[in-house]
C-alpha positions as a printed NumPy array, in Angstrom:
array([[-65.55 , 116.82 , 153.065],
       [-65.158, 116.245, 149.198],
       [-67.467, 113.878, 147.522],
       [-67.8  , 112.404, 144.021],
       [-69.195, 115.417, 142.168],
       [-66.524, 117.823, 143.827],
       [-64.015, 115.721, 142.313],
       [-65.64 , 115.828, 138.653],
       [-66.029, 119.466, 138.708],
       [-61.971, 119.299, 139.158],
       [-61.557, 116.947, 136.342],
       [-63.878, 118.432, 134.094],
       [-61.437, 121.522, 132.859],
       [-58.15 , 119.216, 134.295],
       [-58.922, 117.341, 131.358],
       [-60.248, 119.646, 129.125],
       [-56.533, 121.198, 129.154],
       [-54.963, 117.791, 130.135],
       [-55.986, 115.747, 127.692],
       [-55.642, 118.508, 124.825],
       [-51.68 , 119.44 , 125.83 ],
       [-50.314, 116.063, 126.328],
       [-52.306, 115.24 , 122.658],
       [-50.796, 118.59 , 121.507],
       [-47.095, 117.588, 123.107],
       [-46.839, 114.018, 121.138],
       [-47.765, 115.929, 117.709],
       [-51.084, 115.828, 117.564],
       [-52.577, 119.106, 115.35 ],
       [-54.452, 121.401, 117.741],
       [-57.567, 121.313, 115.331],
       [-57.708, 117.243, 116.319],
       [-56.517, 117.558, 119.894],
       [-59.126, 119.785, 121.509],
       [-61.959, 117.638, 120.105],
       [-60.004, 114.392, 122.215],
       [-59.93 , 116.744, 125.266],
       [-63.687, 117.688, 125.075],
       [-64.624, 113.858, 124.144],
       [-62.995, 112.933, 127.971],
       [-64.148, 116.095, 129.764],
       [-67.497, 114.995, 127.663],
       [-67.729, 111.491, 129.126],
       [-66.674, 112.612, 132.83 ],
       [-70.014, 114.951, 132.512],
       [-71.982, 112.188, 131.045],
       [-70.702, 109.719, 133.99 ],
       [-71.667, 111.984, 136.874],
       [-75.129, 112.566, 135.169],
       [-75.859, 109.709, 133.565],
       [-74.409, 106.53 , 135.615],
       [-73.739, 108.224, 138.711],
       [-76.476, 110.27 , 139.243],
       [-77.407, 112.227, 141.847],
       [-80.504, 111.647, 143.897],
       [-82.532, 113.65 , 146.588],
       [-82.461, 112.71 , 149.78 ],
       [-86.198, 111.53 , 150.083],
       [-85.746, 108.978, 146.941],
       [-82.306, 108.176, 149.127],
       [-84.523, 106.324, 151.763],
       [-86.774, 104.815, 149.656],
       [-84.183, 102.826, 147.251],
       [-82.728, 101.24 , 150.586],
       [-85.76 ,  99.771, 151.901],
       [-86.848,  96.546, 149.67 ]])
């Protein structure tokens, strides 16, 4: 069964090289386009940690209960 952080560790280098080709195909230099790749891969990482992050599965129990 994939969850949430199987699919970021899939978009993590699919954007990396994504984001940085298509930038690269409409003209963009590579010097500037790489940078735009990392900033996306960048804010995937920071999404997963940061505002989606994972928790252990005794605090799981204890944010449920009011």
């Amino acid at each position: 069964m994939t969850g949430y952080y199987d699919y970021v560790l899939g978009l993590i280098p699919a954007a990396l090289i994504g984001v940085t080709a298509a930038l690269y195909l409409v003209g963009v230099p590579t010097t500037a386009a790489l940078p735009g790749g990392a900033l996306v891969a960048g804010t995937i990482m920071a999404h997963a940690m940061f505002v989606r992050a994972p928790i252990r599965p005794a605090d799981a129990g204890a944010r449920s209960n009011p």
